[in-house]
C-alpha positions in Angstrom: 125.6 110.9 78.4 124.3 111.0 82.1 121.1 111.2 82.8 121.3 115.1 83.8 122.6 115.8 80.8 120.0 114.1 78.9 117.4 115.7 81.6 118.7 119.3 79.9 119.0 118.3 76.8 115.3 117.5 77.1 114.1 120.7 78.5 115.2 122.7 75.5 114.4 120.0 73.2 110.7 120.0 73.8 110.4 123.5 73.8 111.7 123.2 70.3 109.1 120.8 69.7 106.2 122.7 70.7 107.5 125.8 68.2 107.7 123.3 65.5 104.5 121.4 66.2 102.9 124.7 66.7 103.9 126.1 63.2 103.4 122.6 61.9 99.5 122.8 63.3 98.3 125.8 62.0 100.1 124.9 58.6 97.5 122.1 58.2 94.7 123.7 59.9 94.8 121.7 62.7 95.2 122.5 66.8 98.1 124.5 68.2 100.0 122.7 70.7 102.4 125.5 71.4 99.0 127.3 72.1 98.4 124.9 75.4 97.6 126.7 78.6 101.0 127.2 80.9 100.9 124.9 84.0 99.7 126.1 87.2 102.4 125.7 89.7 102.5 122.2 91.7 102.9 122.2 95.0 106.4 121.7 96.4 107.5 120.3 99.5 107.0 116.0 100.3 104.0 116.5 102.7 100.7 118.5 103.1 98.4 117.0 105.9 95.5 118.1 108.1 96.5 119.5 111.6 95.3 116.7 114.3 97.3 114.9 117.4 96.6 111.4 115.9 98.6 109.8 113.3 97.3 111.0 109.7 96.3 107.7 107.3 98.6 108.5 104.6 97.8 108.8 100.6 101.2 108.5 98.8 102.1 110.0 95.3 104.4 111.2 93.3 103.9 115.3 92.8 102.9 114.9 89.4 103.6 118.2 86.9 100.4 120.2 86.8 98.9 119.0 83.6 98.3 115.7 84.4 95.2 114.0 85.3 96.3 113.0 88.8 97.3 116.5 90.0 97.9 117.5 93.2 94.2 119.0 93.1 92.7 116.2 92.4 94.0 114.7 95.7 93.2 117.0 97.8 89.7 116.6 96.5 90.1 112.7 97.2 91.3 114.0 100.6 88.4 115.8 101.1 85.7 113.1 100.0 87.5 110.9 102.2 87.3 112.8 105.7 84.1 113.8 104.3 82.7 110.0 105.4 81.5 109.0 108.6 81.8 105.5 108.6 85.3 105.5 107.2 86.4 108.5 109.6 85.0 106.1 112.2 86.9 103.4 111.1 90.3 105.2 111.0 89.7 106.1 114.6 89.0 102.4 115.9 92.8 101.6 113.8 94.2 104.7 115.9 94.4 107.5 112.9 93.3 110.9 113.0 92.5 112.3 109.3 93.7 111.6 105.7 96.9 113.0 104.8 98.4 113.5 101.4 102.2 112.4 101.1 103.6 114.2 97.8 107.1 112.3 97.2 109.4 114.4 94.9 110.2 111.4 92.4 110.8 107.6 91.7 112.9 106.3 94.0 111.9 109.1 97.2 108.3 107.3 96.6 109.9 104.1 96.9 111.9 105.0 100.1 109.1 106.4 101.6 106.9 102.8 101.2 109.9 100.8 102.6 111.0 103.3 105.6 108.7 103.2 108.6 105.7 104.6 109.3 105.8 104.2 105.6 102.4 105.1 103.4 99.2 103.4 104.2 97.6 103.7 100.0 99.9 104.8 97.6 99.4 105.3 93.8 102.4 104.4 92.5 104.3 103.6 88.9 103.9 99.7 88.2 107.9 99.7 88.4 107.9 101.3 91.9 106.0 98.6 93.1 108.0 96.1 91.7 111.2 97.3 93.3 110.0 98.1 96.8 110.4 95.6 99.4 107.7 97.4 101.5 104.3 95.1 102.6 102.2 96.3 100.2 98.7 94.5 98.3 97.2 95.6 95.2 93.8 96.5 95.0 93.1 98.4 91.5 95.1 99.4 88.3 94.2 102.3 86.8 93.1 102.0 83.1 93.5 105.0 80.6 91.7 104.9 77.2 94.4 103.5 75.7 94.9 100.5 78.0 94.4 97.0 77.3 93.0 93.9 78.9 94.3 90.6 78.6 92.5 88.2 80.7 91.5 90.2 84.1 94.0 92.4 84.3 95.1 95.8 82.5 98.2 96.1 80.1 100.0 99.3 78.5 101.9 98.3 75.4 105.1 100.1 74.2 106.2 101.2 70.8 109.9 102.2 69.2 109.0 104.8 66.9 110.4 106.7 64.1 109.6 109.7 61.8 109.4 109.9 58.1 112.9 111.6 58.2 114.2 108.8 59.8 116.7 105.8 58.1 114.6 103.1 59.4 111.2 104.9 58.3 109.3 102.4 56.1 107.3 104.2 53.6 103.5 103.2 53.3 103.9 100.8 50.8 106.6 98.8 52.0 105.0 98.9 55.2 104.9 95.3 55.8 108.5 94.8 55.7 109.6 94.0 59.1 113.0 95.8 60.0 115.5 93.5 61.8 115.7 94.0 65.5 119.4 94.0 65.0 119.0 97.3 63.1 116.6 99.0 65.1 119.4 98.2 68.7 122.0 99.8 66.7 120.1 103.3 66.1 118.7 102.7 69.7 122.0 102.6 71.2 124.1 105.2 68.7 121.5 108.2 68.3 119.5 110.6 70.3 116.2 108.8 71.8 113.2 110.1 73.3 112.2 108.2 76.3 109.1 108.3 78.9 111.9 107.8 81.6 114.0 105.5 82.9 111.6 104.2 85.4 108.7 103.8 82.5 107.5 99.9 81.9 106.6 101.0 78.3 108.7 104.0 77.5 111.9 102.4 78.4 112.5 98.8 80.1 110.5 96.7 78.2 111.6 98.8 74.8 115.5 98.2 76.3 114.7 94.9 77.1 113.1 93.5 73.5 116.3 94.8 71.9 118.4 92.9 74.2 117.0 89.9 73.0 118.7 90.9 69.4 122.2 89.9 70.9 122.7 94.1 71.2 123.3 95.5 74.9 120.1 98.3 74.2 121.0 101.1 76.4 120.4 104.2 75.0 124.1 106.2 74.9 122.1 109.6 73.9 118.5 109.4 75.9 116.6 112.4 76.5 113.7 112.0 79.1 110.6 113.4 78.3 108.6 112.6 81.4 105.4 111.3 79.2 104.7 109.0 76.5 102.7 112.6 75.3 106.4 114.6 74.8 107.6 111.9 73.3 105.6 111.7 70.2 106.2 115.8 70.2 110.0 115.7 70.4 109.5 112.8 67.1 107.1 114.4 65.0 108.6 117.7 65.1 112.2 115.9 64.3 114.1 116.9 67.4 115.2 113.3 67.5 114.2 110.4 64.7 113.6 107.8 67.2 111.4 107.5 70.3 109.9 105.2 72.9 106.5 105.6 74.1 102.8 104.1 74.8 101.2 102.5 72.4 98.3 104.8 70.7 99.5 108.6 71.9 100.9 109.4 68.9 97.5 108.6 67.3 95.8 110.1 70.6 97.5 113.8 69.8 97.0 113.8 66.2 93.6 113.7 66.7 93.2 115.8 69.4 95.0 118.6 66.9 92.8 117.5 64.2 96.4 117.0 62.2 95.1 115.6 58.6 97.9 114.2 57.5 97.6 110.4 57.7 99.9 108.7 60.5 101.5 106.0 58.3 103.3 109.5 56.3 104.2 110.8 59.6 106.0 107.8 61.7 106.5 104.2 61.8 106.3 102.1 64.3 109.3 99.3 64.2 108.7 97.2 67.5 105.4 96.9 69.8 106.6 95.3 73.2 104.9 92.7 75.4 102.1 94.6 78.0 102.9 96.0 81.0 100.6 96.4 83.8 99.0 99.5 84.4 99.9 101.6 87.7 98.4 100.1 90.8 96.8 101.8 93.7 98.0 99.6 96.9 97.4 99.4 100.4 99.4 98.3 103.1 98.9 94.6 103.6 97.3 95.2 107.0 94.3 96.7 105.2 93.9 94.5 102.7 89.9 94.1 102.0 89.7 90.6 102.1 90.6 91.4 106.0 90.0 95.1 107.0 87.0 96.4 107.4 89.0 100.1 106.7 90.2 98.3 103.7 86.6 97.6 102.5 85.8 101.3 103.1 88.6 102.8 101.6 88.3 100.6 98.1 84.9 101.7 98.0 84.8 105.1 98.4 88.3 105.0 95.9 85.5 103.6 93.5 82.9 105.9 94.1 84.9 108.9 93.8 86.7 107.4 90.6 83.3 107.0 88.9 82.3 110.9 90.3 85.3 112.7 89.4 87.2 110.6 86.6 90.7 113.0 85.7 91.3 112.0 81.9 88.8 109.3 81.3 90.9 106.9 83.8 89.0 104.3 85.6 90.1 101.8 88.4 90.0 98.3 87.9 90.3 95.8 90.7 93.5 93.5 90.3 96.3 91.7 92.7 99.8 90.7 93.1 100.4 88.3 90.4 99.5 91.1 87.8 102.8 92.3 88.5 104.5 89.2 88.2 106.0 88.8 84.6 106.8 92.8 84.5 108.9 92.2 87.8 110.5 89.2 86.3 111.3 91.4 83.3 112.8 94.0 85.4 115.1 91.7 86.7 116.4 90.4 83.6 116.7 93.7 82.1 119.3 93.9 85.4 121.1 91.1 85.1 121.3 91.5 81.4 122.9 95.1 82.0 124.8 94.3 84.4 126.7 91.1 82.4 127.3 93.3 79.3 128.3 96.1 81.9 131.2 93.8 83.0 132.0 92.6 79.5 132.5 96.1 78.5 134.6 97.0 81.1 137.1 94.2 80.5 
């Protein structure tokens, strides 16, 4: 199935999902999700800046759908608290800028051209996996950390999860829970059946998931994926049995049951088979030149990031500083996940 296929297939499949999960809340008293407020257009078009003859600093992003807690709003707030500062206004003069700009690319890899293709983006919030594959000169200065996020030494990690519901072949029930199911298994309904996945640029909603299996001898590329655009849609299109299997962020699913005050216990609702190495959390970059360790813009810029951060916090996310070599096993993974791909590819085609 290509992926625009699976992109349609997904479009009516989650608004199955919320009818089901609707019905499905009110039947056990809990929220409605099908009772959600719509989403407020986002702005189209790649770039929305302020009017001046200087070169605008640039704030890259990818135009996120309304809902979510980096919204096209809440950068133009940023945008606004930034040119709001006098010293840091002063400082983009003396590098030759006029104002702060907002650069709104219209996916994955349009976000990743736009870091590698000059003038390029001067701070960019990107998706961990973007940053791995863009050959741009880029430094990390913070990941951002949800409240399901985890640290492991310094820096922040976002597990993934293969899940399944209770109508599902591989579903364990509660009391045989313990049983591990053979990753063999789990490839071969991961490869042969309708999956709901983040998207195929997600660390935790599909290459790390793909790339666990592969290490079960099984070339784990979904032949039926549907892409869901969040780990959130995921769990919906699973729960409500629009698919049996999905791949998503650890802890959502338990996130939205509680959120809709759903009583029914989790282990009676979905299992999950397989919980993935971490993957860092999305960075926020600059370009190398302003670096903090030797820009003074750079110092002003990752302060006032963390000032506004702890002012106006969009879905409990915080920034945590980080670096480079955070990203270093995921983009080692990545590569694998490639070259493993690629070698079954040409098997396959023999």
């Amino acid at each position: 199935m290509s992926r625009e296929q699976g992109n349609s297939i997904a479009k009516v499949s989650r608004r199955r999902a919320l009818g089901y999960l609707g019905a499905w809340a009110v039947a056990t008293g809990g929220g409605v999700f099908a009772g959600e407020a719509p989403p407020s257009p986002a702005p189209h078009g790649a770039a929305f800046e302020p009017m001046s003859s200087a070169r605008p600093f640039t704030l890259g992003f990818i135009r996120p759908e309304a809902l979510e807690p980096l919204s096209a709003t809440w950068f133009r707030r940023l945008q606004r608290f930034l040119d709001s500062d006098v010293p840091f206004r002063e400082a983009l003069k003396r590098e030759g800028y006029g104002s702060v700009g907002l650069v709104a690319a219209e996916g994955f890899n349009d976000l990743v051209r736009r870091m590698e293709v000059a003038p390029g983006l001067d701070c960019v919030f990107c998706p961990a996996l973007a940053y791995c594959r863009q050959v741009g000169d880029y430094a990390v200065v913070f990941q951002l950390r949800g409240p399901n996020d985890r640290g492991r030494d310094k820096y922040i990690f976002q597990f993934g999860v293969i899940l399944v519901n209770r109508h599902h072949p591989l579903y364990r029930a509660p009391r045989s829970r313990d049983e591990q199911v053979p990753r063999r298994l789990i490839a071969r309904h991961f490869v042969s059946e309708p999956v709901a996945l983040v998207s195929p640029y997600s660390a935790a909603g599909y290459v790390y998931p793909c790339h666990e299996l592969f290490k079960a001898g099984i070339r784990a590329v979904p032949g039926q994926p549907i892409f869901c655009g969040s780990s959130e849609e995921v769990v919906k299109m699973v729960l409500s049995d629009v698919v049996g299997m999905g791949a998503c962020e650890q802890g959502v699913a338990e996130d939205l049951l509680r959120r809709y005050a759903i009583p029914t216990p989790p282990e009676q609702l979905y299992d999950v088979l397989l919980t993935t190495p971490g993957s860092p959390t999305d960075p926020v970059v600059f370009r190398r030149r302003f670096s903090p360790d030797r820009s003074e813009l750079g110092r002003r810029l990752k302060d006032l990031l963390g000032r506004f951060f702890s002012a106006d916090r969009p879905g409990a996310i915080r920034l945590e500083d980080s670096e480079d070599s955070a990203f270093a096993a995921l983009r080692a993974a990545w590569n694998e996940f490639e070259t493993l791909s690629a070698e079954t590819d040409a098997l396959e085609t023999r």
